[in-house]
VMD Tcl script that draws the C-alpha trace (Angstrom):
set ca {
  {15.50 -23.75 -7.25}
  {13.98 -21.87 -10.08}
  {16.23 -20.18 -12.45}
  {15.20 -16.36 -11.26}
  {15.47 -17.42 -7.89}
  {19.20 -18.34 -9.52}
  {19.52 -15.27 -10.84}
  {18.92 -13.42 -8.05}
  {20.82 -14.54 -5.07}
  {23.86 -14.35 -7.99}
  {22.68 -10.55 -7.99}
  {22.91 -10.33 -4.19}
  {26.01 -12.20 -3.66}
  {27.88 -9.90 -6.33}
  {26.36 -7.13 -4.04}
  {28.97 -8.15 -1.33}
  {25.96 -9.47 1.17}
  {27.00 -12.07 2.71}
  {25.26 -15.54 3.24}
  {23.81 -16.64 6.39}
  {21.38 -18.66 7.86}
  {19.51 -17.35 11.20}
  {18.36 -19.96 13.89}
  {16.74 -18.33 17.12}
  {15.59 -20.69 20.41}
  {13.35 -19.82 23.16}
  {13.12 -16.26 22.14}
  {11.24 -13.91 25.03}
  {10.69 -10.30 24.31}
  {9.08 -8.06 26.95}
  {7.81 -4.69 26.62}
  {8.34 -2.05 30.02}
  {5.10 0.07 30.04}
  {3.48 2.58 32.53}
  {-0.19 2.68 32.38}
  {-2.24 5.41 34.01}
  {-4.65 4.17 36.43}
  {-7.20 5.97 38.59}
  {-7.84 5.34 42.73}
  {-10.87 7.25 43.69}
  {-10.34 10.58 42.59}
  {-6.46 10.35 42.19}
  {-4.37 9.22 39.04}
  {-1.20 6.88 39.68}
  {1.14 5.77 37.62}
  {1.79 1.94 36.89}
  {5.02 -0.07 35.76}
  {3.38 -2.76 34.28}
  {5.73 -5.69 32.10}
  {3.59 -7.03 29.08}
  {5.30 -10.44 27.32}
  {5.24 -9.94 23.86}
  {7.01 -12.89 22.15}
  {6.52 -16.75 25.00}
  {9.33 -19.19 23.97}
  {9.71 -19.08 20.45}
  {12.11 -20.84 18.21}
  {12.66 -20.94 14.55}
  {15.28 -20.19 11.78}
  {15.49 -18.43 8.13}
  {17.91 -20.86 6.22}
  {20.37 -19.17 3.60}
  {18.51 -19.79 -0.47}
  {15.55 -20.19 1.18}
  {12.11 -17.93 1.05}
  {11.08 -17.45 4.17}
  {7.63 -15.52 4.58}
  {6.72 -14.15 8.29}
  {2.49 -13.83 8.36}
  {-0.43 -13.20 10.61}
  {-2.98 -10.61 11.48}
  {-2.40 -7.64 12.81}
  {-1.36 -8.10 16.91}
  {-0.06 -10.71 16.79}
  {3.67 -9.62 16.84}
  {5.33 -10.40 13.69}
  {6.79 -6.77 13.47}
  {8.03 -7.66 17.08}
  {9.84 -11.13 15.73}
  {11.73 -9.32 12.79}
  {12.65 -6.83 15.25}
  {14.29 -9.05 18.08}
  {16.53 -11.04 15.18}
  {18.03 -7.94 14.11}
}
mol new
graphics top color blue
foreach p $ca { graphics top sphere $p radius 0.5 }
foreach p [lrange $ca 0 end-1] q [lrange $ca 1 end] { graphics top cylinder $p $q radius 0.2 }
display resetview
């Protein structure tokens, strides 16, 4: 570990955070929508389920960086989110 990386979890832990590590498994989030659709000439309303996050796993150990990356869509937002 460098020595700034030193320095600053010494900051942190003086800050009263405390350390952890964070291990999720099988993780499924799913998103409730209604969608609009449109029959002929009427509108109707839709409860449609959308699966965000399939069956993922993964942890964030304590001292570690841990970066979280991809392109926009592709539910990293969504991941940070569920481990809250």
């Amino acid at each position: 570990m460098t020595k700034h990386a030193e320095n600053f979890l010494s900051v942190f832990s003086q800050q009263g955070f405390q350390k952890i590590d964070l291990e999720w498994d099988n993780l499924d989030v799913i998103a409730h929508t209604k969608k609009t659709i449109i029959q002929g000439r009427k509108r109707k309303t839709v409860k449609e389920d959308k699966k965000i996050l399939d069956n993922i796993s993964g942890s964030v150990r304590n001292g570690r960086f841990t970066a979280i990356i991809g392109p926009s869509g592709t539910a990293t937002s969504t991941l940070l989110s569920a481990n809250e």
